[in-house]
C-alpha positions as YAML, in Angstrom:
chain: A
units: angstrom
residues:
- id: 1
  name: UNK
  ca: [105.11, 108.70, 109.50]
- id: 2
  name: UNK
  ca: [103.98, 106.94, 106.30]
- id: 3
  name: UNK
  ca: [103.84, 108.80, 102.86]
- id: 4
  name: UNK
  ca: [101.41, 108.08, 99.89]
- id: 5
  name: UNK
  ca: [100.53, 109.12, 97.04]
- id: 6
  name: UNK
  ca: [97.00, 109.53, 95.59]
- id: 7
  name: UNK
  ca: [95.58, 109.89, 92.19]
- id: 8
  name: UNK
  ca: [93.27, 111.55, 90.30]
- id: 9
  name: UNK
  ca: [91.87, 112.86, 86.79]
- id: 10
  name: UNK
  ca: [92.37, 116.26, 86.44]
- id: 11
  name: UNK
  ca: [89.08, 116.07, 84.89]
- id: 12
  name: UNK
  ca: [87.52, 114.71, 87.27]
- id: 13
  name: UNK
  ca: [88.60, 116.19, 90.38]
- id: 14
  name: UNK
  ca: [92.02, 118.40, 89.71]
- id: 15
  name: UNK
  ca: [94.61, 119.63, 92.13]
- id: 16
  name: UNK
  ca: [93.17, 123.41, 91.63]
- id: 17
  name: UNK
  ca: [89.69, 121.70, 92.33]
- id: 18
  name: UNK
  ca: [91.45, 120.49, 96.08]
- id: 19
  name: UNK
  ca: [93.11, 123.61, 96.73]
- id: 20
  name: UNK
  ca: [90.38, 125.57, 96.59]
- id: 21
  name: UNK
  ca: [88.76, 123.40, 99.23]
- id: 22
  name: UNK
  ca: [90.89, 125.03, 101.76]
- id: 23
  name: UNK
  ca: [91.73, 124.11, 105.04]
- id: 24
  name: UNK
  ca: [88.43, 122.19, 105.41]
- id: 25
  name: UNK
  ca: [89.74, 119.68, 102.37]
- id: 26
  name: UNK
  ca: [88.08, 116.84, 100.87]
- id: 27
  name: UNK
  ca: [86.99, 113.83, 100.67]
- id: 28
  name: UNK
  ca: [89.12, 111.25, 98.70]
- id: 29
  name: UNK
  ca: [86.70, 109.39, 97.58]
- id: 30
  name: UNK
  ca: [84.99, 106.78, 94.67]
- id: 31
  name: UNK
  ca: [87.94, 104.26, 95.22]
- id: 32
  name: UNK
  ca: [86.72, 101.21, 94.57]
- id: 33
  name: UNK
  ca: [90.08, 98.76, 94.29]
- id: 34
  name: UNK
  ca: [90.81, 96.91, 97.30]
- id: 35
  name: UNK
  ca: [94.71, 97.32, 97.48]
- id: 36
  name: UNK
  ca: [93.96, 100.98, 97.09]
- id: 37
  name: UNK
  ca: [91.08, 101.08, 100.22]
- id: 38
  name: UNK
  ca: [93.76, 99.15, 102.37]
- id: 39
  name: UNK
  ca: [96.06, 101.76, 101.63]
- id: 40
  name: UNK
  ca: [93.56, 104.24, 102.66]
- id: 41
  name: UNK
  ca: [92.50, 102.19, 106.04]
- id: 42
  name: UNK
  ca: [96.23, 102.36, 106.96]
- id: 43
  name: UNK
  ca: [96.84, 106.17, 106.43]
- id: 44
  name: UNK
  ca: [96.62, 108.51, 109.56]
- id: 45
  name: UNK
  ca: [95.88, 111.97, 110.38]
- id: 46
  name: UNK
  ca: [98.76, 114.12, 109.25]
- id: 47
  name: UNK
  ca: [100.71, 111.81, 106.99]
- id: 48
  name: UNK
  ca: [101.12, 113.17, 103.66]
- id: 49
  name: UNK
  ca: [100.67, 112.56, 100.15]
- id: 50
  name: UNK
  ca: [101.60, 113.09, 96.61]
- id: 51
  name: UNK
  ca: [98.73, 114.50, 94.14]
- id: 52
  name: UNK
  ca: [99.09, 113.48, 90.96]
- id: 53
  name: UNK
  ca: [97.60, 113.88, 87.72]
- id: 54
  name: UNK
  ca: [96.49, 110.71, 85.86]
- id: 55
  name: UNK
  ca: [95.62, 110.89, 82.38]
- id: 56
  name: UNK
  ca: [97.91, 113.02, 79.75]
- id: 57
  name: UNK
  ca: [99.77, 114.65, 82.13]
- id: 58
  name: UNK
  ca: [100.90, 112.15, 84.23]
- id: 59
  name: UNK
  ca: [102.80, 113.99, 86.90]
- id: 60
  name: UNK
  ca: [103.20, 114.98, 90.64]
- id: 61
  name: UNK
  ca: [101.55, 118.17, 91.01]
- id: 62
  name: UNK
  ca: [101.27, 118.86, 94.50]
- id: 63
  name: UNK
  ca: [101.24, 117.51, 98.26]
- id: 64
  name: UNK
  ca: [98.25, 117.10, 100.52]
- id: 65
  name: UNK
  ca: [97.83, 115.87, 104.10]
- id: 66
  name: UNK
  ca: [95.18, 113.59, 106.08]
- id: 67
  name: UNK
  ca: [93.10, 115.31, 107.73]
- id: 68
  name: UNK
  ca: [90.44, 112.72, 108.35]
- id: 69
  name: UNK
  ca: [91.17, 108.96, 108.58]
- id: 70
  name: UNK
  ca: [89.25, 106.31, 107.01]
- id: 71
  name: UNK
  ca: [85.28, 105.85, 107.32]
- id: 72
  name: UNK
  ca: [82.51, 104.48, 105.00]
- id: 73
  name: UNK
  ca: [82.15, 106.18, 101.26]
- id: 74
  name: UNK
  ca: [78.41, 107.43, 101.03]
- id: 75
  name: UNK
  ca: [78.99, 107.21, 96.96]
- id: 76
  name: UNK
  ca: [79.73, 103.27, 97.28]
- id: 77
  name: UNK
  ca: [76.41, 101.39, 96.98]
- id: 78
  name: UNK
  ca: [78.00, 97.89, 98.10]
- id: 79
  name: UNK
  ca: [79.18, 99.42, 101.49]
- id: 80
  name: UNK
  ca: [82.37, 97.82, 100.92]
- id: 81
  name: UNK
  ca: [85.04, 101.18, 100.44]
- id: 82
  name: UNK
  ca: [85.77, 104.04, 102.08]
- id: 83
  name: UNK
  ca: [87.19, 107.16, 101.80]
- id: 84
  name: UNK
  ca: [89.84, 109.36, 104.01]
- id: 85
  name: UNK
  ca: [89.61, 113.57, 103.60]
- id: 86
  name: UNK
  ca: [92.81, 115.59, 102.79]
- id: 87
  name: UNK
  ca: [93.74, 119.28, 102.40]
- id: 88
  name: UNK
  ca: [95.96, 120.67, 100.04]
- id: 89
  name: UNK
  ca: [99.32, 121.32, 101.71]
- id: 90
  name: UNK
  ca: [101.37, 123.16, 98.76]
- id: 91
  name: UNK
  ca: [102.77, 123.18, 94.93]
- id: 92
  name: UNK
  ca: [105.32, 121.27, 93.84]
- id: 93
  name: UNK
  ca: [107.47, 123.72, 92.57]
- id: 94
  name: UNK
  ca: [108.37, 121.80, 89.71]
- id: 95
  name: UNK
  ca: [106.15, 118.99, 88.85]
- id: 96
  name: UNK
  ca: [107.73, 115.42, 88.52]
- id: 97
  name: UNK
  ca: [106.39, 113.47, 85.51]
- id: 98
  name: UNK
  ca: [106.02, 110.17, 85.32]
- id: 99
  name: UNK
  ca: [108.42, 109.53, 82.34]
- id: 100
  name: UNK
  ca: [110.84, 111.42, 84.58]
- id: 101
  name: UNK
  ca: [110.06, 108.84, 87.50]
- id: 102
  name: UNK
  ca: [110.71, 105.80, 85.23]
- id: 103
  name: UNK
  ca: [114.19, 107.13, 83.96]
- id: 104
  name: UNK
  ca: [115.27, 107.87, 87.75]
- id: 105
  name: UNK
  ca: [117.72, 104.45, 88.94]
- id: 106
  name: UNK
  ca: [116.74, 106.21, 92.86]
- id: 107
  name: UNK
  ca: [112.57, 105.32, 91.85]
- id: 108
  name: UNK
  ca: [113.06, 102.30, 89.97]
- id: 109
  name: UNK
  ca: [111.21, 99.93, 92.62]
- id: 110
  name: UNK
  ca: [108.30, 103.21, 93.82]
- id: 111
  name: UNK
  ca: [105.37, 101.80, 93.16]
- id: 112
  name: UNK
  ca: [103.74, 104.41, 90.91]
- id: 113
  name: UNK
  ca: [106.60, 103.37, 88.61]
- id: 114
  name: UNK
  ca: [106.05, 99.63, 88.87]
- id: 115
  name: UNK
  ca: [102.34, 99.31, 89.39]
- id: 116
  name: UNK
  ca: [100.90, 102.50, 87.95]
- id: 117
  name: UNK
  ca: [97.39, 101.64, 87.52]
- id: 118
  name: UNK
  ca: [96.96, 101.61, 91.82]
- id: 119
  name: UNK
  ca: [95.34, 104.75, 92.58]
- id: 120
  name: UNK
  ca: [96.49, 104.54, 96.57]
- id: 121
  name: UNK
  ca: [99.43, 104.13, 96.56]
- id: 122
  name: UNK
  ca: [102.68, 104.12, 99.23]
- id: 123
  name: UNK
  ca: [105.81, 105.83, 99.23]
- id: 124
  name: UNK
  ca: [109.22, 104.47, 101.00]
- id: 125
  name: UNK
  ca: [110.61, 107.81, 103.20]
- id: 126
  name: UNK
  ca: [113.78, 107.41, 100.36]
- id: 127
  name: UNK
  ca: [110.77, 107.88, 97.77]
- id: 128
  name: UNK
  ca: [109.37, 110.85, 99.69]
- id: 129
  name: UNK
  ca: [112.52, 112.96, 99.82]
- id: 130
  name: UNK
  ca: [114.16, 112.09, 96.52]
- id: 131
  name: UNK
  ca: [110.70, 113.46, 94.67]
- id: 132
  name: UNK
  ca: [110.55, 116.45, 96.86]
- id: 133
  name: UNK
  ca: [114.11, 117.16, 95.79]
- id: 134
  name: UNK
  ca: [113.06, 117.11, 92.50]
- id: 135
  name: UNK
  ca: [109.66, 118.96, 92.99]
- id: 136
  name: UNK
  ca: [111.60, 121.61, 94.40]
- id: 137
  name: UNK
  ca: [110.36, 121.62, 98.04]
- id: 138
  name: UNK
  ca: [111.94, 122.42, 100.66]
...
């Protein structure tokens, strides 16, 4: 199973906003970098991801899983990105800033501390497990 990690303004679409979507979820979409829609053409149904806040906060706020693998974005006039959906899984307990991912020898080469702009992103299984030891999940 792959892991990823997605991200988003909490003012324009917050990790409160995608919880409350429920099990139905969301569409991830209005991604229009093409690293970032290759990302999103590899990632299958039931792989999870990191949420994270972009912006000020700048932190891993929660986990979410694909629920609905990639197709055409109606929102993209070019017809040239797509989107995937995802549901809100759970909390991080303890949200993992990025400052905190930057100072962390064990994340030094994860890409959200390398390339930050990318908002698809991957994350190595080592990646995965060392930030939900931090986050606090079990």
């Amino acid at each position: 199973m792959a892991y990823w990690l997605l991200k988003s303004e909490p003012e324009s679409w917050s990790w409160e906003a995608q919880k409350a979507k429920g099990a139905k979820g969301e569409p991830w979409s209005g991604v229009r970098n093409h690293q970032a829609k290759l990302n999103m053409m590899a990632m299958k149904k039931g792989e999870r991801a990191f949420f994270y806040h972009s912006g000020k906060d700048r932190e891993i706020v929660g986990i979410v899983e694909v629920i609905g693998t990639y197709r055409p974005d109606p929102t993209d006039e070019t017809g040239k990105f797509g989107l995937v959906d995802v549901k809100a899984v759970c909390d991080l307990p303890r949200r993992v800033t990025l400052a905190e991912a930057k100072a962390d020898p064990k994340l030094a080469k994860m890409m959200l501390v390398v390339f930050s702009r990318l908002s698809v992103q991957p994350v190595t299984d080592a990646e995965w497990k060392h930030i939900c030891k931090l986050g606090g999940v079990k």
